[in-house]
Each structure stands twice: as structure tokens, then as C-alpha cells.
C-alpha positions as CSV (number, residue, x, y, z in Angstrom):
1,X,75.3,119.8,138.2
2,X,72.0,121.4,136.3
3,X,71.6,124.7,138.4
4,X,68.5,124.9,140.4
5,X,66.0,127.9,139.7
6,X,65.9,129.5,142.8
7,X,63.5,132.2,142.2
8,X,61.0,130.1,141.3
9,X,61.4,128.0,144.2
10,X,60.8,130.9,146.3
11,X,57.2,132.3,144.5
12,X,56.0,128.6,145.0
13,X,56.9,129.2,148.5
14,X,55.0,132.5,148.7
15,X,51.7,131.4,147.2
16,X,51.6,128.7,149.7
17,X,51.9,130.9,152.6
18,X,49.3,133.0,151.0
19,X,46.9,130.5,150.2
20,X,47.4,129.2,154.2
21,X,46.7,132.2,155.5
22,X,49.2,132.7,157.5
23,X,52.3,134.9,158.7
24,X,55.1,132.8,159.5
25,X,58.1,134.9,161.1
26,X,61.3,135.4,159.1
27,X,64.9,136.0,160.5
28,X,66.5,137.7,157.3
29,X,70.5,138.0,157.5
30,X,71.2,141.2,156.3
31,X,74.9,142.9,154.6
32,X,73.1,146.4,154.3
33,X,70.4,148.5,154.1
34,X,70.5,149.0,149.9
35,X,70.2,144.6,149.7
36,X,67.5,144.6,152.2
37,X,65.6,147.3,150.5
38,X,63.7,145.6,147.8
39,X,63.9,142.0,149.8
40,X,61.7,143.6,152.8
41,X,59.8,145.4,150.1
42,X,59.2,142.0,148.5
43,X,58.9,139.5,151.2
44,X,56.6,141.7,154.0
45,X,53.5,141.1,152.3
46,X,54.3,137.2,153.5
47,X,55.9,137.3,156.7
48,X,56.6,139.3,159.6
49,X,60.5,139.8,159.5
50,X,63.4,140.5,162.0
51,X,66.4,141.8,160.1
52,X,70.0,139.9,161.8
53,X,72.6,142.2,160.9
54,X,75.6,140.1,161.6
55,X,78.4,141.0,159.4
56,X,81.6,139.6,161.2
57,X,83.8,140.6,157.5
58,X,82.7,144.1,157.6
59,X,85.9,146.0,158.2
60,X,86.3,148.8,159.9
61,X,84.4,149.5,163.1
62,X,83.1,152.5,161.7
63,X,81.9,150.9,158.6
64,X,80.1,148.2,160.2
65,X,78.4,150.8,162.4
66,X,77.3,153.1,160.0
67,X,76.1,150.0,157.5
68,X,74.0,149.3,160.7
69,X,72.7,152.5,161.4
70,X,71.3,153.1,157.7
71,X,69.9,149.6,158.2
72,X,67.8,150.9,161.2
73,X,66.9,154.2,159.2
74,X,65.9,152.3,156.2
75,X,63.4,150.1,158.3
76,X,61.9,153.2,160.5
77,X,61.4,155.0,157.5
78,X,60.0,152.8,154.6
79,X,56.2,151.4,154.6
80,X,55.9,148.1,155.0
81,X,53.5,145.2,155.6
82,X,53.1,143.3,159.1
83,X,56.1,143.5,161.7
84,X,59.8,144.9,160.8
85,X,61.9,144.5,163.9
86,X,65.9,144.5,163.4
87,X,68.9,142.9,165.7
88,X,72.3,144.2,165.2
89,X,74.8,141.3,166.5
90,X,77.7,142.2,168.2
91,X,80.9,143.2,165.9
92,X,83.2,140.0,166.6
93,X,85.6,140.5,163.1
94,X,87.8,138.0,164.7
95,X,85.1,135.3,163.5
96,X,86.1,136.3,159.6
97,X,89.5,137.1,160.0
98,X,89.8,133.3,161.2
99,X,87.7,131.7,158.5
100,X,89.7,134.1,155.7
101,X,93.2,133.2,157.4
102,X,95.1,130.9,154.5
103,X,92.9,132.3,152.0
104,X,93.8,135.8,151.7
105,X,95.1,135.3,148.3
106,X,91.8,134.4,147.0
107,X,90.1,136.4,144.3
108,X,86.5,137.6,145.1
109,X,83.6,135.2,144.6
110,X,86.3,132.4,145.5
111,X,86.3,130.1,148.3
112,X,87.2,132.8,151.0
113,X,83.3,134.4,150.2
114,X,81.8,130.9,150.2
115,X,83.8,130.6,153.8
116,X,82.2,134.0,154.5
117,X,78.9,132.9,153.6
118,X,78.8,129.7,155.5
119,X,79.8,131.9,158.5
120,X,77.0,134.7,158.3
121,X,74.2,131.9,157.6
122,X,75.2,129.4,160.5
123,X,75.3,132.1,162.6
124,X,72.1,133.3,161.3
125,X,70.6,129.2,161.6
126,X,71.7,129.3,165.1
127,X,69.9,132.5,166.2
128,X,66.7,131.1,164.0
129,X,66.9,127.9,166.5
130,X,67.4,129.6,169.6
131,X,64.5,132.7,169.0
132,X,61.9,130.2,167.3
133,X,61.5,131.6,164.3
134,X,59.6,129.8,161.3
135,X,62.3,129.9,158.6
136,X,65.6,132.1,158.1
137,X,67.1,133.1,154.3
138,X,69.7,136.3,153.4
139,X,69.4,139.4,151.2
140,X,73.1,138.0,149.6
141,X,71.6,136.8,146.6
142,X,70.2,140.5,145.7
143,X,74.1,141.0,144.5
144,X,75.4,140.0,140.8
145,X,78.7,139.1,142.4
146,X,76.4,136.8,145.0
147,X,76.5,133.3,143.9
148,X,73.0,131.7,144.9
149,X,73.7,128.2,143.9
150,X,76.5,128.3,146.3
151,X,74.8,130.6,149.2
152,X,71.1,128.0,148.5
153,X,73.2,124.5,148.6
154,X,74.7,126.2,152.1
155,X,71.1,127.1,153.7
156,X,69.4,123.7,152.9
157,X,72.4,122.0,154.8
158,X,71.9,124.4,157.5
159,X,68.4,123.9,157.3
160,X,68.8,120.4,158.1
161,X,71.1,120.7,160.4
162,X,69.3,123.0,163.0
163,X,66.0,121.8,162.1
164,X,64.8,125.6,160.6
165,X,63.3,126.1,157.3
166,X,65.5,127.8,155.0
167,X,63.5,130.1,152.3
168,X,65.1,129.6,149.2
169,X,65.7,132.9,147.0
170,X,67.5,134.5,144.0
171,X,66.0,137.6,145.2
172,X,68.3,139.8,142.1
173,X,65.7,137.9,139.5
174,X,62.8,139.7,138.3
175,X,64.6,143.0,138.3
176,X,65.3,142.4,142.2
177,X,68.8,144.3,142.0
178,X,67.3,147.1,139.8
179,X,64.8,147.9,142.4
180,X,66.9,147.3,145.0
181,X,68.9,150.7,143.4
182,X,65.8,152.2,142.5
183,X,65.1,152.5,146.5
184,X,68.5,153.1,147.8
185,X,68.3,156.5,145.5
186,X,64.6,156.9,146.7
187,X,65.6,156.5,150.8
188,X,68.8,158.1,149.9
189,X,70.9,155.4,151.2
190,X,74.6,154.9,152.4
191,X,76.1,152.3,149.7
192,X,79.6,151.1,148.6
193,X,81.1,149.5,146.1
194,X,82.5,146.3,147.7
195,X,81.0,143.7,150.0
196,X,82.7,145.0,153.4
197,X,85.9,143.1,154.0
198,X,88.9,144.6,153.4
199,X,89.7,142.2,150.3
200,X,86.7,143.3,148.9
201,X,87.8,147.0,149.8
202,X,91.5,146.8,148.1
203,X,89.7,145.0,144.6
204,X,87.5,148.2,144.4
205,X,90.1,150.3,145.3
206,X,92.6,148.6,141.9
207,X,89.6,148.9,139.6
208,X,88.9,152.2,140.7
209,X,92.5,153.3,140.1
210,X,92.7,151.0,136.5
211,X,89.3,152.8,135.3
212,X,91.1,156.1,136.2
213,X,94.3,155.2,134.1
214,X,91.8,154.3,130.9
């Protein structure tokens, strides 16, 4: 299957809104505060956005908090256009553990993320049907190790399911993931090196430890 240009999808999307006039309201899923950096930077001159941080792999406790807590700094303290509101779900990491249970094995970018994917954006659908909101998308595809063909194909099903536009994005195009570093240095922002789970967690940790051996 030809792979679908994402980011131009998106800028045709823009200039429409633009040339309508209007400010439709965007619930953006969230992982952190360094991916949603250059993505609120980006997307505020077009909609008014509520950032959903609802990150049910993030493990531990204290890690989801304090990913959350830089999420809320980042948004009081950085200049942006129209409305910037943020919800912070509930932590329920019950919700991963049972989509990742029989697929623990499973290298990153494998079928246990795609599972982990579908999970954050349904969730994020659902709360997009029930608060009204013009269209929903994620900051996930601001990552290399994001795939956006994958994390696209599951938002335009959910789309159609729950009857919410999806915004289509490859937001680490056009330098999106270089900027996106550029401000987390700039609003001096709390970042790791893997996703959030704790299979992410243990990769880092082995390439950590095999770059130390080098």
C-alpha cells in the first residue's frame, strides 16, 4: 500500500480553516509536554485546543504525574494563539497492561504500540463525542519511532466510528521534531528517552548500557 502524505493532508486542512474564518475546537491527545510543544506552537494559530493527557502505558505513578505536571507548565507558560485549556485523565494503567498482556515480548514499534495507540486515540474519540468538540488528532506522530501511517489509518476509523473529524498529521515533517527539541531546551522541559511504558523503559535502559560497553 502506496503510503499516504500525511503532512500535506494536514496544511490543506489548515488553509481551509483559514480561508473559513473560523476556529473550530481541537481535543489533542497528548504523551508529554516536549511532543506537544511545537504541535500547540503549530496548530493554535487554527484552533482553539484542549490538550487530553491520557496516557494509561505511562509507568510509574510518579512518572505519569510529573509528565503531567510539565504538561500544565508548558501550556501556562508559552504564548500562544486563541484558547489552551488541558484535561489530565485519570491514571487507570490497568487499561495498557490489558491490551499489552500476550504481547510483552514484542519489540518497540511492534504490534503492542499499535495496541497502545488504538487505546490512547479511542479513548481520546470517545471524550471528542461526549465534550462536542469539532475534530480530535495526537502529538504521536511528532516522534521518529511514531509510525503515522499506522497511528492516521487508526484515527480515520475512529473518526467514522464516533462520528468526529480526525485531523490528519505527520506533525515531525517540516522540521516538526527539530523544533519540538528546540522548545523543550527553550521552556526547559522534563524529557526522557522512551515512550512511558515500562517496555519502552527496559529497551532504553539495554541501549544505554550497550552504548556504555562501546
Amino acid at each position: 500500500m502506496q503510503k499516504q502524505n500525511y503532512q500535506l493532508a494536514l496544511e490543506r486542512t489548515l488553509s481551509a480553516i483559514e480561508q473559513s474564518q473560523t476556529r473550530p475546537h481541537l481535543l489533542l491527545h497528548s504523551c508529554c509536554a516536549p511532543c506537544s510543544s511545537y504541535v500547540l506552537e503549530y496548530l493554535s494559530h487554527y484552533f482553539d485546543i484542549t490538550v487530553y493527557y491520557d496516557n494509561p502505558n505511562i509507568s510509574p505513578a510518579a512518572e505519569f504525574a510529573r509528565r503531567a505536571e510539565e504538561q500544565q507548565r508548558l501550556i501556562a507558560q508559552m504564548p500562544l494563539e486563541g484558547k489552551v485549556s488541558c484535561i489530565i485523565a485519570p491514571y487507570q494503567p490497568e487499561r495498557f497492561a490489558a491490551i499489552a498482556k500476550g504481547k510483552e515480548q514484542e519489540p518497540e514499534g511492534g504490534s503492542r504500540c499499535f495496541a497502545c495507540y488504538q487505546l490512547r486515540l479511542r479513548q481520546t474519540a470517545e471524550a471528542a463525542k461526549q465534550g462536542g468538540y469539532d475534530a480530535f488528532t495526537t502529538t504521536l506522530s511528532i516522534s521518529p519511532h511514531k509510525n503515522a501511517q499506522v497511528l492516521n489509518a487508526i484515527g480515520k476509523a475512529l473518526s467514522e466510528e464516533y462520528g468526529v473529524s480526525y485531523l490528519f498529521s505527520d506533525f515531525k515533517k517540516k522540521d516538526g521534531y527539530k523544533r519540538s527539541c528546540a522548545l523543550s531546551e527553550q521552556y526547559h522541559l522534563y524529557r526522557q528517552d522512551y515512550c512511558g511504558c515500562a517496555f519502552s523503559k527496559a529497551e532504553a535502559q539495554a541501549r544505554r548500557h550497550s552504548q556504555n560497553e562501546v
